[in-house]
C-alpha positions in Angstrom: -5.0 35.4 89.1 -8.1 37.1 88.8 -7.1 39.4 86.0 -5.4 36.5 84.0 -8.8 34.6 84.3 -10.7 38.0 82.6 -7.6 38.0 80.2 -8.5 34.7 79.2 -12.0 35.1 78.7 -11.3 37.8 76.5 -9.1 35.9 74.2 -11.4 32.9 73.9 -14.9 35.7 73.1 -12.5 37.9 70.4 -11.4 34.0 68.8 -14.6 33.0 68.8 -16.4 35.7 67.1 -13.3 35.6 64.5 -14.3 32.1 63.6 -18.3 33.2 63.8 -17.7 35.9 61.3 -16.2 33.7 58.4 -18.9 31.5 58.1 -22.8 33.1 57.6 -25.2 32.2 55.8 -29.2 32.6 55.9 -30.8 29.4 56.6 -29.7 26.5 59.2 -28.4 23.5 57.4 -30.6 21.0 59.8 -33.9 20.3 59.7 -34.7 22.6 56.5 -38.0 22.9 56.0 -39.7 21.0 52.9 -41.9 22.3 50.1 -43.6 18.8 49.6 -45.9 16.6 52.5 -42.8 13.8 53.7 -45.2 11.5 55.5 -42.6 9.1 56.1 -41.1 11.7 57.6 -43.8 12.5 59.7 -44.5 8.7 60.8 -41.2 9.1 62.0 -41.5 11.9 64.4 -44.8 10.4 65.7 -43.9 7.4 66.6 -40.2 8.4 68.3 -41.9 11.4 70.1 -44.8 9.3 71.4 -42.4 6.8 72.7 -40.4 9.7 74.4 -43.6 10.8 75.9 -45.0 7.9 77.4 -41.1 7.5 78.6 -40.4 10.3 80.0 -43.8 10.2 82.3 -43.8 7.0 83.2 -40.2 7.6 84.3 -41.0 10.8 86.0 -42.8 9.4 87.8 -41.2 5.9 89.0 -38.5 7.6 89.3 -39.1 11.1 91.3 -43.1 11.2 91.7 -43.0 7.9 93.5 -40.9 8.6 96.7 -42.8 11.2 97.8 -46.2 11.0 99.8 -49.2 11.4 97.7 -52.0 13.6 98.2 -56.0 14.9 96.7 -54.7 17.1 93.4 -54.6 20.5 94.9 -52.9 23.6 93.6 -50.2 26.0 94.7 -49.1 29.5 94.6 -45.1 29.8 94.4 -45.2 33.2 92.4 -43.2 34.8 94.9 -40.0 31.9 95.3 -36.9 32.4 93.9 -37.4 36.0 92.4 -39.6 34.2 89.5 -36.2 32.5 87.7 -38.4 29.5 87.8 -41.0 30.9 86.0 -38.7 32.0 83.3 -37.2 28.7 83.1 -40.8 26.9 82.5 -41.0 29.9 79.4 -38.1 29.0 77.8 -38.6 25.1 78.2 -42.2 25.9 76.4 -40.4 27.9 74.4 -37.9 25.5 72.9 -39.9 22.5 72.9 -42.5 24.6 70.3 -40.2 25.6 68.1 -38.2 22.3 68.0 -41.6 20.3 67.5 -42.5 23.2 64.9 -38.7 22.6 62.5 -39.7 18.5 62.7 -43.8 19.4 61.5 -42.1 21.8 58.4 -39.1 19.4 58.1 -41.8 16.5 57.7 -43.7 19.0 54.9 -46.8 19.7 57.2 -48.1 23.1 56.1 -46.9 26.3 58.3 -50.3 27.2 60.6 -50.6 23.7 61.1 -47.3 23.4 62.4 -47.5 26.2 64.7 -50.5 25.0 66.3 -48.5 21.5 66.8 -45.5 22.9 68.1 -47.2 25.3 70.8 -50.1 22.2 71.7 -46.8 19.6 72.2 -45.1 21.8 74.3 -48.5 23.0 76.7 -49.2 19.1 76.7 -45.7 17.9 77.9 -45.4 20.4 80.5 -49.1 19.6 81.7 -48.2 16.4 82.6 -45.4 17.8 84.8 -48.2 19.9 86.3 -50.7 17.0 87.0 -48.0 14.9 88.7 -47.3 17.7 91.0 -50.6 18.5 91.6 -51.3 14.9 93.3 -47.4 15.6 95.5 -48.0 16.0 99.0 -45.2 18.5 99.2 -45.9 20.2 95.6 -48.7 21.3 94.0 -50.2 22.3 90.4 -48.8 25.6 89.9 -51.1 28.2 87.9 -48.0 30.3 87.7 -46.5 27.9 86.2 -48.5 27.1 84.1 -48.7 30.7 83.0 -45.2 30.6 82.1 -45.8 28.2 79.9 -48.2 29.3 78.0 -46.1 32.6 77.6 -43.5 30.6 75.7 -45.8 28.6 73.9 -47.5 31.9 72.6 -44.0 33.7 72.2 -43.2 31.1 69.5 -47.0 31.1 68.3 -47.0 34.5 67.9 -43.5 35.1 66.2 -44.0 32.2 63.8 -47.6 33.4 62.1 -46.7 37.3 61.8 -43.2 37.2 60.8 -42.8 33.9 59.5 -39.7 33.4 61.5 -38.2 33.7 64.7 -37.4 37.5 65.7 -37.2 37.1 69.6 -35.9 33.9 71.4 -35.7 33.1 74.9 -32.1 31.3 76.1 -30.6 30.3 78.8 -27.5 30.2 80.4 -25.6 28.6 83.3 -23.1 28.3 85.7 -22.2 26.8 89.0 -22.7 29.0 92.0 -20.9 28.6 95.6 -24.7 28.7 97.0 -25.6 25.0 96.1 -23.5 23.6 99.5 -25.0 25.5 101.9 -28.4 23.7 100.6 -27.8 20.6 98.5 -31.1 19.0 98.9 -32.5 22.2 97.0 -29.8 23.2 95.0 -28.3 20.3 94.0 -25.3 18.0 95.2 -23.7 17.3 92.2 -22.7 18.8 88.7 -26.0 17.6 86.4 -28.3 18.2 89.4 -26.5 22.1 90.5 -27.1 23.1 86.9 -31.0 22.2 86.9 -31.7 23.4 90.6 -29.4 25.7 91.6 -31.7 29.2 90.3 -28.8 31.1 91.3 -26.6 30.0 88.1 -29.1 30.6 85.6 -30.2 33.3 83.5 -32.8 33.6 80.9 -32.3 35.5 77.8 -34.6 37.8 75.3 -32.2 37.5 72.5 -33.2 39.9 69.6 -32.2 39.8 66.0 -31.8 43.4 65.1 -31.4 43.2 61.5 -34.9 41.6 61.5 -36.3 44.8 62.2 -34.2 47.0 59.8 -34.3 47.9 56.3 -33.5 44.4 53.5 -30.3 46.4 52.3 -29.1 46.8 55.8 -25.7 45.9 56.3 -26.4 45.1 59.6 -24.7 41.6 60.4 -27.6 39.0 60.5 -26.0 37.1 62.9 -25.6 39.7 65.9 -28.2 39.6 68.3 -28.7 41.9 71.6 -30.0 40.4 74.7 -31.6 41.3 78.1 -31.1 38.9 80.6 -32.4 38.4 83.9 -30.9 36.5 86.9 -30.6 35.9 90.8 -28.4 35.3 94.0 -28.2 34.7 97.4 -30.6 32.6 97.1 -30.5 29.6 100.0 -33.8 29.4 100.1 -37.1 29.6 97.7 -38.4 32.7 99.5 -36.1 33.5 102.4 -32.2 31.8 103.5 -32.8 29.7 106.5 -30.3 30.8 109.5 -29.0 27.0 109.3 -29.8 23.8 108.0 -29.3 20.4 109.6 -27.9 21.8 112.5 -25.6 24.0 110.7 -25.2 27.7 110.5 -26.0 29.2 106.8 -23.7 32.9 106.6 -25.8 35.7 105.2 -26.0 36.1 101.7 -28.0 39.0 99.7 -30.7 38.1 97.5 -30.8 40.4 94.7 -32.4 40.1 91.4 -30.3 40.6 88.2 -30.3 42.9 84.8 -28.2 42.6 82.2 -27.5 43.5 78.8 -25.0 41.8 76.4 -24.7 40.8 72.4 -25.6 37.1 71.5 -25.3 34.8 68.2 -28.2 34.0 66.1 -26.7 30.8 65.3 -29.2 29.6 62.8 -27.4 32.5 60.6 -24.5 30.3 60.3 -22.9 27.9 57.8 -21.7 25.0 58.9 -20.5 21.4 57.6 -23.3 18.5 58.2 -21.4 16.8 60.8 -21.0 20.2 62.7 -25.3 21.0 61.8 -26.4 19.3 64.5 -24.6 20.9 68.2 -25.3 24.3 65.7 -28.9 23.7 66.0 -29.0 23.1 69.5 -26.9 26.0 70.4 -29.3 28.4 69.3 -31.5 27.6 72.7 -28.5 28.9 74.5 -27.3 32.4 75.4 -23.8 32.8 73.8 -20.9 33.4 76.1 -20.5 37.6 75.5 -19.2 40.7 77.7 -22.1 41.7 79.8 -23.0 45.2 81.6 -25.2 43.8 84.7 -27.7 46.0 87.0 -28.6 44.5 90.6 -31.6 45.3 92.7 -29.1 46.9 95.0 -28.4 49.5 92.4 -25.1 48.2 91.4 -23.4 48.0 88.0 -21.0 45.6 86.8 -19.2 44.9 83.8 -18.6 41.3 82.9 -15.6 40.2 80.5 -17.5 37.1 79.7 -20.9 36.4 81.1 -21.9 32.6 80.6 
């Protein structure tokens, strides 16, 4: 069974790379970036992302913040919990939120260092907010690490966007579900949307690299093959060390290792694609693309993945 599964795979990466190769193009086809201020446009985005702001606290906090006892804002060092794939999780979030809040200023015609500066100051104040809240949680705190993290994406954007002009590097993430999250649901998650938000031990975040970026105009290089290093974890039952049991029950011994690993990805905003199709393409391009993957452990172990999601 386990063979047919990798044969699988296999046939579902080589198809979909087939269809990948018939249709590139330079540009995405959504949010294309106008030559001329659009200040309907940009009424637009203000008003619906102020609305999603003020939304998405107050419901954060109703919602989560609420239930749990209250405390003096404090702060909290969790550097060392879950081998840091939290950390890269806040990156990437800062990460995608700038660049998405960056295509809506262009899209609306705001000039280009003005829109940099608005996408990496949306995402830092967003995820702030996050912070705050936990900084008043009994049982959380304001995280400087985390709060480092996010600057790092913020600036990662920042940085590409007003030296290149574009996006060279991106941070992506991918996931799957893990048999970890049952010994611990209440940290990992007890069901499907809440096991691939918690459970650290399915994700992995991505430096995804466009290589023709870097090489010669006339390259023939494709412009839509990217390589990535990613990094991962397992094992993981608890935030810094598995518990021997939980509620009463024994937890068997798992082996926390970090993970390495090194695969090709799809810069998808290299491909063409029909307007009702521009939309998922856009969004795609935050995630890692399902590829063969070599993988180094921190136990000094190598494996080869068909297809790594």
């Amino acid at each position: 069974m386990g063979s047919k599964n990798r044969l699988l795979k296999l046939v579902f990466f080589f198809c979909f790379f087939t269809l990948l190769l018939q249709h590139v193009k330079a540009q995405p086809a959504f949010l294309p970036p106008s030559d001329v201020y659009r200040p309907e446009r940009l009424r637009k985005v203000v008003v619906g992302e102020t609305v999603l702001f003020v939304v998405t606290s107050v419901g954060l906090y109703y919602l989560w913040y609420k239930k749990f006892p209250k405390s003096r804002f404090h702060f909290i060092n969790d550097n060392r919990e879950w081998f840091g794939i939290d950390k890269m999780g806040h990156a990437t979030t800062a990460y995608s939120i700038a660049t998405m809040q960056h295509d809506l200023m262009r899209w609306s015609g705001v000039k280009s260092s003005t829109a940099i500066a608005t996408g990496a100051l949306t995402s830092l104040a967003y995820l702030s907010i996050i912070e705050v809240l936990d900084g008043f949680s009994r049982d959380w705190g304001f995280s400087k690490g985390d709060m480092l993290a996010n600057i790092s994406g913020a600036a990662l954007f920042a940085a590409q966007q007003h030296w290149w002009g574009e996006q060279r590097i991106n941070l992506r993430v991918s996931a799957s579900f893990t048999p970890f999250a049952k010994y611990n649901p209440k940290l990992l998650g007890n069901n499907w949307s809440s096991r691939l938000m918690k459970d650290y031990n399915g994700q992995t975040y991505w430096l995804s690299v466009s290589i023709r970026s870097f090489l010669p105009t006339d390259s023939k290089f494709p412009v839509w093959l990217n390589a990535a290093a990613g990094y991962g974890a397992d094992g993981m039952i608890g935030a810094r060390n598995n518990p021997d049991s939980i509620g009463g029950k024994k937890i068997p011994s798992f082996t926390r290792s970090r993970q390495f690993y090194l695969a090709p990805d799809v810069q998808f905003s290299r491909l063409e694609t029909s307007p009702a199709a521009s939309v998922p393409i856009y969004f795609l391009q935050y995630l890692k693309t399902p590829a063969p993957a070599v993988e180094v452990n921190s136990q000094g172990k190598i494996k080869l993945h068909v297809l790594q999601f």
